[in-house]
Each structure stands twice: as C-alpha cells, then as structure tokens.
VOPAGU-2260 file (C-alpha; in pm, 1 decimal, decimal comma):
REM VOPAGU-2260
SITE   aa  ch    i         X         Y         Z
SITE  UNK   A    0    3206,0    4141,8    2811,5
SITE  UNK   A    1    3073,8    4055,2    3134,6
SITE  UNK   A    2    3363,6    3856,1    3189,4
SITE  UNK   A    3    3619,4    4120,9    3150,2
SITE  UNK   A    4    3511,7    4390,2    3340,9
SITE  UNK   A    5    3483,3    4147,5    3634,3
SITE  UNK   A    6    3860,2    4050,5    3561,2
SITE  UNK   A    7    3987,9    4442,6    3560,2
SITE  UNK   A    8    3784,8    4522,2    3877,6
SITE  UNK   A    9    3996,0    4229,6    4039,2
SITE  UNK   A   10    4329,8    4357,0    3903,7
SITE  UNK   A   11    4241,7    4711,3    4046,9
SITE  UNK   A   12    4120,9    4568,4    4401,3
SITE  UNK   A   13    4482,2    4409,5    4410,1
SITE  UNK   A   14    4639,6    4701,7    4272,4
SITE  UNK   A   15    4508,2    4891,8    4575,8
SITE  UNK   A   16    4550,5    4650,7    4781,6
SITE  UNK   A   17    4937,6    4621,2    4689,4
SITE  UNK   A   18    4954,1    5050,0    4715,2
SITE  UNK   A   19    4803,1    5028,0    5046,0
SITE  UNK   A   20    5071,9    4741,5    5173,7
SITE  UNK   A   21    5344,3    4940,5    5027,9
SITE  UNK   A   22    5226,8    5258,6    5215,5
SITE  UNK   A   23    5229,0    5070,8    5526,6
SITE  UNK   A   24    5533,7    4955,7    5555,8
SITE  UNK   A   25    5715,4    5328,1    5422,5
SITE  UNK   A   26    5519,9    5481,0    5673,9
SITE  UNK   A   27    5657,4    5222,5    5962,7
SITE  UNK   A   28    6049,3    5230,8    5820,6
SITE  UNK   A   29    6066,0    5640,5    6078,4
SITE  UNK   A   30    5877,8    5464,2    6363,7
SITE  UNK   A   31    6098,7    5173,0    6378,8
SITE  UNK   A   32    6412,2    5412,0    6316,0
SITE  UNK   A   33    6326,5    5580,2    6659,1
SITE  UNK   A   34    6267,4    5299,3    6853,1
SITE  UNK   A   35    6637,9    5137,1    6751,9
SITE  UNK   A   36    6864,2    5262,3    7054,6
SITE  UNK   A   37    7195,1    5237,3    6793,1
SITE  UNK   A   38    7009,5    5461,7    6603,1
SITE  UNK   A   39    6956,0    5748,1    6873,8
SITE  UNK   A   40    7345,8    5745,1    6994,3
SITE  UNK   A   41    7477,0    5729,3    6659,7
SITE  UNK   A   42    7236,3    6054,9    6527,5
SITE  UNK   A   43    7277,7    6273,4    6863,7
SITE  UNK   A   44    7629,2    6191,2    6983,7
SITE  UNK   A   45    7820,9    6513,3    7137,7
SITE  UNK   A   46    8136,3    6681,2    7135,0
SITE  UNK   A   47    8258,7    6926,0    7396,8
SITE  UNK   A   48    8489,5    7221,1    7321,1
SITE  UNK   A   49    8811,3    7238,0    7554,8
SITE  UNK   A   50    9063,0    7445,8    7542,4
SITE  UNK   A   51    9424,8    7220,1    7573,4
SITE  UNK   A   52    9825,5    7286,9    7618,9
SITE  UNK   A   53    9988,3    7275,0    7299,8
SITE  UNK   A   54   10327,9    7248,8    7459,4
SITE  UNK   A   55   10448,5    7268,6    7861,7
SITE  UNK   A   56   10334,1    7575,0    8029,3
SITE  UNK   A   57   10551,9    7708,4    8297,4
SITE  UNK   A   58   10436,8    7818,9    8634,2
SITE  UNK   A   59   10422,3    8221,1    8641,7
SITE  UNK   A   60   10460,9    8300,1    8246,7
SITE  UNK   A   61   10173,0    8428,1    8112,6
SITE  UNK   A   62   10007,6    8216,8    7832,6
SITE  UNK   A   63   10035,3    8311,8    7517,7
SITE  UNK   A   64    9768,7    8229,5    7226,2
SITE  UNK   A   65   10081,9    7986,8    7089,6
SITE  UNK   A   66   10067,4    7780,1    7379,2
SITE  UNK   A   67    9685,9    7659,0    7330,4
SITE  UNK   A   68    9499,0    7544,4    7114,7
SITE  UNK   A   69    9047,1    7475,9    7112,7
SITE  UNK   A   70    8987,6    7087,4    7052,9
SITE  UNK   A   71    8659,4    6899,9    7069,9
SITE  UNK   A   72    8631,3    6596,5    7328,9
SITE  UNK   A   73    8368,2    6309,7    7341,5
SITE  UNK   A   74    8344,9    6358,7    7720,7
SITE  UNK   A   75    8309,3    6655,7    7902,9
SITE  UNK   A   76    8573,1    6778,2    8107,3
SITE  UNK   A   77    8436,0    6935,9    8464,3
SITE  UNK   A   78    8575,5    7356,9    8503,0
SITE  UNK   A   79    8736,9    7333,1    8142,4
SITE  UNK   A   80    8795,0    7649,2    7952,8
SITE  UNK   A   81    8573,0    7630,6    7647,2
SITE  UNK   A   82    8689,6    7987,4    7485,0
SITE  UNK   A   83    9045,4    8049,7    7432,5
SITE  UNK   A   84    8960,7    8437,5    7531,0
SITE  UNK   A   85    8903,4    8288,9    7877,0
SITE  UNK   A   86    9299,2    8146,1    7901,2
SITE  UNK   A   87    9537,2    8374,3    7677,7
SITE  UNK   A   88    9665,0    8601,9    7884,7
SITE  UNK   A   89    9620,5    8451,7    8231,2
SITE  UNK   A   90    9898,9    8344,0    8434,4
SITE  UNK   A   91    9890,7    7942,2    8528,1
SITE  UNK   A   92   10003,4    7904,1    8945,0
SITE  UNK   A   93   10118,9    7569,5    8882,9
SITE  UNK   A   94   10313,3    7399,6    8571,6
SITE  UNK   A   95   10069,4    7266,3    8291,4
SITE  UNK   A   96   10181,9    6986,4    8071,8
SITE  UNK   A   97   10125,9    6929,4    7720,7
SITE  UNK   A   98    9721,7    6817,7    7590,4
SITE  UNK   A   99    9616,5    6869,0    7954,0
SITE  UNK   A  100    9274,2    7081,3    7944,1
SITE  UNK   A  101    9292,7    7422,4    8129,5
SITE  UNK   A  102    9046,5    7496,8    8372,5
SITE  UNK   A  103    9022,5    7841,3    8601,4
SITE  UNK   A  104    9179,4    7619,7    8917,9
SITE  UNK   A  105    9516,7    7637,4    8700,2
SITE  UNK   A  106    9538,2    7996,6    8658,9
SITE  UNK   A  107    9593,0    8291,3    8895,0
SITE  UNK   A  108    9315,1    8434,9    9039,0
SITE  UNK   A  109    9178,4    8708,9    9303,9
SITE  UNK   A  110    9308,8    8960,2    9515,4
SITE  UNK   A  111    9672,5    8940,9    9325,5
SITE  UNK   A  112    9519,3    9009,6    8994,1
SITE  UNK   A  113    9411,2    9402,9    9138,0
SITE  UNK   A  114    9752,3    9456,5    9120,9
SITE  UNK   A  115    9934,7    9671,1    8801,5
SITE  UNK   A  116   10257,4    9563,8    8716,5
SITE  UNK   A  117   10481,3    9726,2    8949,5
SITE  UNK   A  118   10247,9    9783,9    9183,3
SITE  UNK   A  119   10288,3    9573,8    9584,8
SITE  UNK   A  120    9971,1    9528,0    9815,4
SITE  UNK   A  121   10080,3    9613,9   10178,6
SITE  UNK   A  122    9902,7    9715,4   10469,2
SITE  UNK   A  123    9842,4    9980,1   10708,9
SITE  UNK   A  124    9665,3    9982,6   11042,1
SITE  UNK   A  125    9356,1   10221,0   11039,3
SITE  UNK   A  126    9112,2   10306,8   11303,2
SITE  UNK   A  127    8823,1   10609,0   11259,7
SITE  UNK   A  128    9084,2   10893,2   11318,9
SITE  UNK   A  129    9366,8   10798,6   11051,0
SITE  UNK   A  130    9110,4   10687,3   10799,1
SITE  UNK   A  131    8888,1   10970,8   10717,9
SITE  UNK   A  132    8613,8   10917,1   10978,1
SITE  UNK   A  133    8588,4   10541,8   10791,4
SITE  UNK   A  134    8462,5   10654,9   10470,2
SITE  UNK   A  135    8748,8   10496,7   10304,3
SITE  UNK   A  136    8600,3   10247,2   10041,9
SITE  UNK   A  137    8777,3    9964,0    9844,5
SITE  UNK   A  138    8874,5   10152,9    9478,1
SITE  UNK   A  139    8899,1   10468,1    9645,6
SITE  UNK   A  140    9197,1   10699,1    9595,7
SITE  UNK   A  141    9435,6   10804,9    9930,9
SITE  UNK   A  142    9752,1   11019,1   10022,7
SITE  UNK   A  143    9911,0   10891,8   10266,8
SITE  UNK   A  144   10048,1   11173,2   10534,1
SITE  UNK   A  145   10344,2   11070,1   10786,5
SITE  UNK   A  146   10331,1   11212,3   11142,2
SITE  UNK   A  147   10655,2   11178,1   11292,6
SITE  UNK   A  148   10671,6   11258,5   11664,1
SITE  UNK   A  149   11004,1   11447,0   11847,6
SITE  UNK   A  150   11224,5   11227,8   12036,4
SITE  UNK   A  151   11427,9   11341,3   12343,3
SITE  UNK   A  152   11812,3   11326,1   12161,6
SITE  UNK   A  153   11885,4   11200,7   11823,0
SITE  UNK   A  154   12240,5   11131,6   11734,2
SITE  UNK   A  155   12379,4   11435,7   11694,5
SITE  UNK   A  156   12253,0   11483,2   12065,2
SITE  UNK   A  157   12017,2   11758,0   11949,3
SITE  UNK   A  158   11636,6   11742,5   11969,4
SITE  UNK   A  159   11446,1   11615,2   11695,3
SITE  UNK   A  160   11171,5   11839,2   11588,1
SITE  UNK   A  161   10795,0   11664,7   11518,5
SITE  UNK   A  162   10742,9   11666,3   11149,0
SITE  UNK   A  163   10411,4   11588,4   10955,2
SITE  UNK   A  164   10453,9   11551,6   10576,8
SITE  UNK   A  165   10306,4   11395,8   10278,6
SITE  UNK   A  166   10460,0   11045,2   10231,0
SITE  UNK   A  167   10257,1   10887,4    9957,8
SITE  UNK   A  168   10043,1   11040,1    9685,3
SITE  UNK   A  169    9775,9   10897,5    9564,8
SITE  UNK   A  170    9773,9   10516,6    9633,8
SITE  UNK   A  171    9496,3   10265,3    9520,6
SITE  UNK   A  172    9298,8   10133,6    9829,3
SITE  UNK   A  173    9222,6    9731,1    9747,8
SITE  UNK   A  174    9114,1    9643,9   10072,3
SITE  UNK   A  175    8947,4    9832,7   10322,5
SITE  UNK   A  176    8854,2    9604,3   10693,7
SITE  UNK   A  177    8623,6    9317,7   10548,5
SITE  UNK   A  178    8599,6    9503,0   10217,7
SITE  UNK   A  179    8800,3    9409,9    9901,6
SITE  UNK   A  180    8806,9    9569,3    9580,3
SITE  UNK   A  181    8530,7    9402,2    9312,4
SITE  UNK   A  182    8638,0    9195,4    9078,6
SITE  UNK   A  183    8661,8    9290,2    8705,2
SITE  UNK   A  184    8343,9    9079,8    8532,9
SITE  UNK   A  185    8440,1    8825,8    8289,5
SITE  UNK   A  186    8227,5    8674,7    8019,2
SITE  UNK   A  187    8341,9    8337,3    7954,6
SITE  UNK   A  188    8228,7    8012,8    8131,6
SITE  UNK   A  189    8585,6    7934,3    8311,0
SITE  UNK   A  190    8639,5    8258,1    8492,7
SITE  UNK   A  191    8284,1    8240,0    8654,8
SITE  UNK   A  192    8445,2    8052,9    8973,7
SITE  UNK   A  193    8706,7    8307,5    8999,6
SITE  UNK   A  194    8495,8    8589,4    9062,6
SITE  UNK   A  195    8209,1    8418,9    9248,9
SITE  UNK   A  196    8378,0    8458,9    9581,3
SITE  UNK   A  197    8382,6    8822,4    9527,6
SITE  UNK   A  198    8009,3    8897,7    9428,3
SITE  UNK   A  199    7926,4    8926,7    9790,2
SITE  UNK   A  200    8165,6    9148,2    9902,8
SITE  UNK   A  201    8138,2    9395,4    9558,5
SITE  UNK   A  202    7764,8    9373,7    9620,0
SITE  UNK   A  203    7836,9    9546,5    9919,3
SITE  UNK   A  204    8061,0    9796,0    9786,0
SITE  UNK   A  205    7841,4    9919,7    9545,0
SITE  UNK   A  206    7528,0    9956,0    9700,7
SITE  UNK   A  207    7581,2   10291,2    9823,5
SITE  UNK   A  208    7852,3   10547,1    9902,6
SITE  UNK   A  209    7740,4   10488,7   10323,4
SITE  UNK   A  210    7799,7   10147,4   10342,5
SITE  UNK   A  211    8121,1   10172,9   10531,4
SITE  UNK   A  212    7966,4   10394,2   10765,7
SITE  UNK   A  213    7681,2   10165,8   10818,8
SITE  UNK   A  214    7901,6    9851,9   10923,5
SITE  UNK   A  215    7989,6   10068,1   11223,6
SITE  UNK   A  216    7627,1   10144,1   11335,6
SITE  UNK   A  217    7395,5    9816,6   11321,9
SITE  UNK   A  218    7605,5    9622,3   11580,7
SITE  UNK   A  219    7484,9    9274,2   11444,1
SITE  UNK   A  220    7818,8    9122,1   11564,7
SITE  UNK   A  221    7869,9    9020,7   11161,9
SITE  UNK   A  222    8213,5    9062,8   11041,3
SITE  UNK   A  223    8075,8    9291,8   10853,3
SITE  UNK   A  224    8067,9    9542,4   11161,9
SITE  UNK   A  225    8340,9    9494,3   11292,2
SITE  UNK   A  226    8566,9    9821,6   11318,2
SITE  UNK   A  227    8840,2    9818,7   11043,8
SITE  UNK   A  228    9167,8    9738,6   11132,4
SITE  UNK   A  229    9411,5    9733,9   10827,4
SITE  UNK   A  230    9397,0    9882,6   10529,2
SITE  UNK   A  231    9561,9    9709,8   10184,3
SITE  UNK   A  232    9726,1    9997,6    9967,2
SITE  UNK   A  233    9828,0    9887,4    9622,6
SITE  UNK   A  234   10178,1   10115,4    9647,0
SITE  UNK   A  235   10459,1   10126,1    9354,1
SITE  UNK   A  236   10742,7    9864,3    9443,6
SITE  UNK   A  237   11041,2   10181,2    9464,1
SITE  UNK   A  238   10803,6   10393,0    9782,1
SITE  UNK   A  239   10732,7   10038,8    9961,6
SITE  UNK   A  240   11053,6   10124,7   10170,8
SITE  UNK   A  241   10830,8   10468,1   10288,7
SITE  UNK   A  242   10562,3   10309,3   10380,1
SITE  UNK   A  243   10662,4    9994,5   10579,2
SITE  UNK   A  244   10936,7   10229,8   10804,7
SITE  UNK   A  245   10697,5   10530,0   10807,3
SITE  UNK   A  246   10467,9   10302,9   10989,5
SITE  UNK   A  247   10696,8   10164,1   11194,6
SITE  UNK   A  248   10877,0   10546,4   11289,7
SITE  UNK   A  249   10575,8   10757,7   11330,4
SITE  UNK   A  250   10194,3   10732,2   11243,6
SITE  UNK   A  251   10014,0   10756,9   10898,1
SITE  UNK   A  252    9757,3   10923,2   10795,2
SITE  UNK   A  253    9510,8   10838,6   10534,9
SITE  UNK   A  254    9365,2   11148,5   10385,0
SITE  UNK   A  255    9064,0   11042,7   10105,9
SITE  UNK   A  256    9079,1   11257,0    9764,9
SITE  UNK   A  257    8842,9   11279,8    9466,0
SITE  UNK   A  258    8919,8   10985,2    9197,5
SITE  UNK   A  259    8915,2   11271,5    8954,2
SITE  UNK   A  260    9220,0   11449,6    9122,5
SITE  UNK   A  261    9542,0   11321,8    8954,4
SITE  UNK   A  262    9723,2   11573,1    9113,7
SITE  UNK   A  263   10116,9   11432,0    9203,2
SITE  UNK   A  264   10402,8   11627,1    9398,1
SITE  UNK   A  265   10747,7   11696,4    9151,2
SITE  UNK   A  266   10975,6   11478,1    9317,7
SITE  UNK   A  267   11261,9   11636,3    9098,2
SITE  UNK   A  268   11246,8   11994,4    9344,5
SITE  UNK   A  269   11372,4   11793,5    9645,8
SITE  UNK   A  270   11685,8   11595,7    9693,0
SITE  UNK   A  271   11657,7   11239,2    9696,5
SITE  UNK   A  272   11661,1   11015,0   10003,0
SITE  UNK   A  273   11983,2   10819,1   10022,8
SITE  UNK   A  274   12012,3   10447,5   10006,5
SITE  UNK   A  275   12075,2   10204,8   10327,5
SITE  UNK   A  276   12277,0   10013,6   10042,8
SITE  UNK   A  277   12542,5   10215,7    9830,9
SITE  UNK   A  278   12607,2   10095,0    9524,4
SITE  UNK   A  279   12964,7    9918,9    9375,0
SITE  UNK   A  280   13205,4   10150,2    9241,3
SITE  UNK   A  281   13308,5   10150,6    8900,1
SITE  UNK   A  282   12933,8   10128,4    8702,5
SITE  UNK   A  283   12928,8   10203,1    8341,1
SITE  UNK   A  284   12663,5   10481,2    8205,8
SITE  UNK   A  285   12405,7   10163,4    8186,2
SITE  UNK   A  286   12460,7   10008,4    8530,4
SITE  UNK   A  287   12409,1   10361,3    8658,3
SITE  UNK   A  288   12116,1   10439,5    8493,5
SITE  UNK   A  289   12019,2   10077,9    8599,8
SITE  UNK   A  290   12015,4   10185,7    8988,4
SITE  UNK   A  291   11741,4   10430,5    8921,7
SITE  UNK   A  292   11475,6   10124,2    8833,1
SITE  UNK   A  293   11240,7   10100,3    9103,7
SITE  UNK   A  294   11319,8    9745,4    9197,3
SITE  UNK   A  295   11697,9    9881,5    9246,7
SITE  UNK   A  296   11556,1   10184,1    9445,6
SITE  UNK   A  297   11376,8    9949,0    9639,7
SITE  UNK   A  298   11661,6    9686,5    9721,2
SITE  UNK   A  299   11877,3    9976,4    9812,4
SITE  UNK   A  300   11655,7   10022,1   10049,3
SITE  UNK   A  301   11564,2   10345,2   10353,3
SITE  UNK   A  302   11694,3   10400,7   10660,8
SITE  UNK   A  303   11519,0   10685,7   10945,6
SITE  UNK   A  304   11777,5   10965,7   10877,4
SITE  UNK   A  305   11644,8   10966,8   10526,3
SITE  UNK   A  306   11315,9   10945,7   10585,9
SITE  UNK   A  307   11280,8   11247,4   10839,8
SITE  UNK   A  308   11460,8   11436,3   10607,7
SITE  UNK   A  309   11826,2   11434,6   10729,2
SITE  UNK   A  310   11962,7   11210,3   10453,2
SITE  UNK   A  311   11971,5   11346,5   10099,7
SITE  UNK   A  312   12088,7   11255,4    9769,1
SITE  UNK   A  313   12389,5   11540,8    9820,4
SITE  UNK   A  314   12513,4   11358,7   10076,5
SITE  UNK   A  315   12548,9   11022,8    9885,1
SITE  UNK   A  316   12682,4   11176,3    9585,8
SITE  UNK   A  317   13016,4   11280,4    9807,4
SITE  UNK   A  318   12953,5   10939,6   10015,4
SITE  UNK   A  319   13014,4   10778,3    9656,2
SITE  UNK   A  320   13281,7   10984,6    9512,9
SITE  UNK   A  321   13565,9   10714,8    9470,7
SITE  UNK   A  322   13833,2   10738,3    9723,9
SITE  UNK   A  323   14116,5   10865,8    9598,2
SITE  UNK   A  324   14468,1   10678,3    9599,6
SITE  UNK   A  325   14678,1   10832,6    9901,6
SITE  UNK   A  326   14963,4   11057,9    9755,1
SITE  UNK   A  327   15242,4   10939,1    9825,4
SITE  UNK   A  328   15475,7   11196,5   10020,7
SITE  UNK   A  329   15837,4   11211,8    9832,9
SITE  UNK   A  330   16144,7   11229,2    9969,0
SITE  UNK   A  331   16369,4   11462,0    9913,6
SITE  UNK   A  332   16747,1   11551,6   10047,6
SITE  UNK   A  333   16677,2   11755,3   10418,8
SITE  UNK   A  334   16926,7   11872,8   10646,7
SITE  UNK   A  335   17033,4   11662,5   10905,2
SITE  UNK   A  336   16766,8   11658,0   11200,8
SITE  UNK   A  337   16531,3   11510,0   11427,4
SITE  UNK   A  338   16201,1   11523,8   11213,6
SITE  UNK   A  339   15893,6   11466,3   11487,5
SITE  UNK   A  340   15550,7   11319,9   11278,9
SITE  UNK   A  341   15197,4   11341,4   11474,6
SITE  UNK   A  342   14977,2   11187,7   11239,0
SITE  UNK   A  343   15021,5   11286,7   10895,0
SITE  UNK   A  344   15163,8   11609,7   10992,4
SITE  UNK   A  345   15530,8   11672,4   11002,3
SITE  UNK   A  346   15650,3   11928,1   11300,8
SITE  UNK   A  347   15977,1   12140,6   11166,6
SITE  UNK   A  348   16306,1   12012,1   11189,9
SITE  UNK   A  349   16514,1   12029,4   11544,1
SITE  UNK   A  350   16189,0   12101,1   11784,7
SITE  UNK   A  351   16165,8   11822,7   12034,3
C-alpha cells in the first residue's frame, strides 16, 4: 500500500512538473513575437490616403469629382491632397497627368481666387484725400466718384465745363496699401499652405476697425506704415473701360459706404455710352443681343467723348443705321441745253 501511494505522488510531481513546462513556454510564444523585427513591420505597416488624376487634367478647367479619384499609397507623398473636398472644384495652374497625386502647389491659389466670375482686380492710386481719410479697409464696400477738370478748348472749340459724377457703384476693395483681403478658411490638410501666407496680413485686418489709421501714426518705418498708394478694386469686366480712362482723364474719388447699403443707380434712365469699336453690319437678333455681354461691352471699348458725357447711345444708333445704296438719278428726255452740276446739285438749264 505503501508502495503505491509513493508511485501516484511521483506521477503527480511529474504531472506538475510537465503543466508548469507547458506554461512556460505559452507564456514566452508573445515575448518572442515582439522581439521578431518581421513581425513588427508586417503587423503595423501603413497606408497613406492620396488623392490621384483619373485622367489628364488641363491647365485652367476646373476639376471635376470625375477627374479624381482617393487611393491608398505605401509611401507618403509630401503636400498631397488627402480629401477629395480639398481638390474638386479648384482650378489646376499647370497641366496634371493621369495617377499623378495632387497637391495645393498644382492648383490656383491667392489673391486671384477673391475674384467672382466676371469680376477684374485693377488698381487705383489713393492718397488720404481720395480715400476717405484712409479708413478704407480690405472687404470694404466703395463708389467710385470721377472728377473731371475743364480744359481750355475741346473739339468743338468750346470750353469744356468741370464735371464730378458717380463712375462706379459699389465696387469690392481686395487690396488696400499693404493690406489684402483675408483668405476664406479651409478645413482640409492641402489648402493649409495656400492660406498661410495670408494669416498675417488678415490678422491685421481684423483686429480692429482703426488699424488702417494706426499704420499712419507709429512711424516704425515697417511696410506696414507706409502711406497707401494703390488701391485693388475687384470691378465687373463691362465698367473696366470707366475706370482705367477715368483715371487717366480726371481724378477718382473713393467714397466708403456701409456693407449693408446695396443701393445701385438705374442705368436704364440714361443713354448709353457709345463704343470706340462699332459693331459689323448685318447681325442677326442673336449676334445683337450678343454685343450687350459684358466681355463685348468691354472689347468695344470707351473713348473721352463718352465718358464726359458727350457720346451717347442715340448717337450710335444713327452712326449704325446701314448706309443706304445711292439712288441712282434717271435720265429722262430734256430739252437741248447746257446743264451746269456743282456737286450733286443740278443748276437749271441755259444759266452759265
């Protein structure tokens, strides 16, 4: 009996140790998992999301959501687009090809992208008595008025009389001396270099309704306070004509107005400059109503007459009636005479 129970106490004492051996090694199999290097790439390898030309992408076309596509990428891919938000839309500055990733370098970006379509950025010179004391602001709402001064003849030989008028109404100011309009914020990762080099400036903008004032009064020698020279109006495409030879005949005037005031002048009550360019003759119904697009108006172009006033659409109207075929003067059986023509008038018969 003695015997036996020594036997099973032996078998146990192996069982356990077996148990314990087995434990051992299961709890070493995680350990030696972590300390295998082909183990670690293979567990935590990466893709990137890029956002990729599905087909060639012209220069100057916006992009539509057909023309890209969101693939994943083992290696990153430095300024890549990673939401399509951040690309549909946009307009690329140079031709992208096919599976090329698109970045915020490829597409259009700052002060062109203040502009509505339509819409031209020129500029005006401005000093502290055309620009409202220089409390003009980028975002800021301006008529422009047009001083014209009286010259000593004009070609009629008569004296022109000094005129001051409203040119413009209500133009968009983008740029004001070192100032430019902010930026619109963007949420996605591959516009954030687009608008970085405007935080600075739109910082400044918005830190108070006296900042341009202040530029003028700290004398630091910054750019910053330097007097303002030019302003940049965002001004439809068809009254860029007005402004470019209004500055160049007279003086303009900048006169600030509330944001809140959409109040326009009805350009129907007055007659309508005439063109520097008259148009063909013989336009259908279509091509006529064609001339009245503003890129038309614009290419037709404004000479001085019609901006102080003296040239009207009246005046072009019978400028553009077609000429009418001479009639032809017919002959008919007349006495015997001396017949004496001075121009296109015919003296009687027999005076000489």
């Amino acid at each position: 009996m003695l015997k036996l129970t020594r036997i099973a106490a032996i078998a146990l004492i192996a069982l356990a140790v077996l148990l314990a051996v087995v434990a051992f090694v299961i709890g070493r199999k995680p350990a030696a998992s972590a300390d295998n290097p082909s183990t670690i790439v293979t567990a935590d390898a990466q893709t990137f999301s890029v956002v990729e030309a599905t087909a060639r992408l012209p220069a100057g076309e916006p992009i539509s959501a057909n023309g890209v596509r969101l693939t994943q990428r083992s290696a990153e891919v430095p300024g890549a687009a990673a939401d399509l938000a951040a690309v549909v839309g946009k307009v690329p500055v140079q031709d992208i090809s096919e599976g090329s990733a698109i970045g915020a370098s490829l597409l259009a970006q700052g002060f062109s992208l203040q502009l509505r379509p339509g819409e031209r950025a020129l500029a005006v010179p401005v000093d502290e008595l055309v620009a409202a004391g220089n409390r003009i602001l980028p975002g800021d709402f301006v008529d422009v008025f047009l001083n014209l001064r009286s010259a000593a003849t004009s070609y009629n030989g008569q004296q022109d009389i000094a005129q001051t008028r409203l040119l413009l109404s209500r133009l968009r100011v983008l740029s004001y001396g070192q100032q430019d309009i902010a930026a619109a914020p963007t949420s996605s990762q591959g516009e954030a270099p687009a608008t970085a080099h405007n935080d600075s400036r739109a910082a400044d903008i918005t830190n108070g309704s006296s900042g341009s004032s202040s530029t003028h009064s700290n004398g630091n020698g910054s750019d910053a306070t330097q007097p303002a020279r030019t302003a940049v109006l965002a001004v439809p495409v068809a009254d860029a004509n007005r402004l470019l030879l209004g500055a160049q005949q007279g003086k303009l005037f900048l006169a600030l107005r509330n944001p809140a005031d959409t109040g326009l002048p009805d350009l129907a009550l007055f007659p309508q400059a005439r063109g520097v360019l008259d148009p063909v003759r013989g336009l259908d119904n279509e091509q006529q109503q064609a001339l009245q697009r503003p890129e038309n108006n614009a290419y037709a172009g404004l000479d001085g007459d019609a901006l102080a006033g003296r040239g009207s659409s009246v005046q072009r109207n019978a400028h553009e009636t077609p000429a009418r075929a001479p009639v032809q003067r017919r002959s008919t059986p007349r006495p015997a005479g001396i017949e004496i023509i001075r121009g296109d008038t015919a003296a009687p018969r027999g005076s000489l």
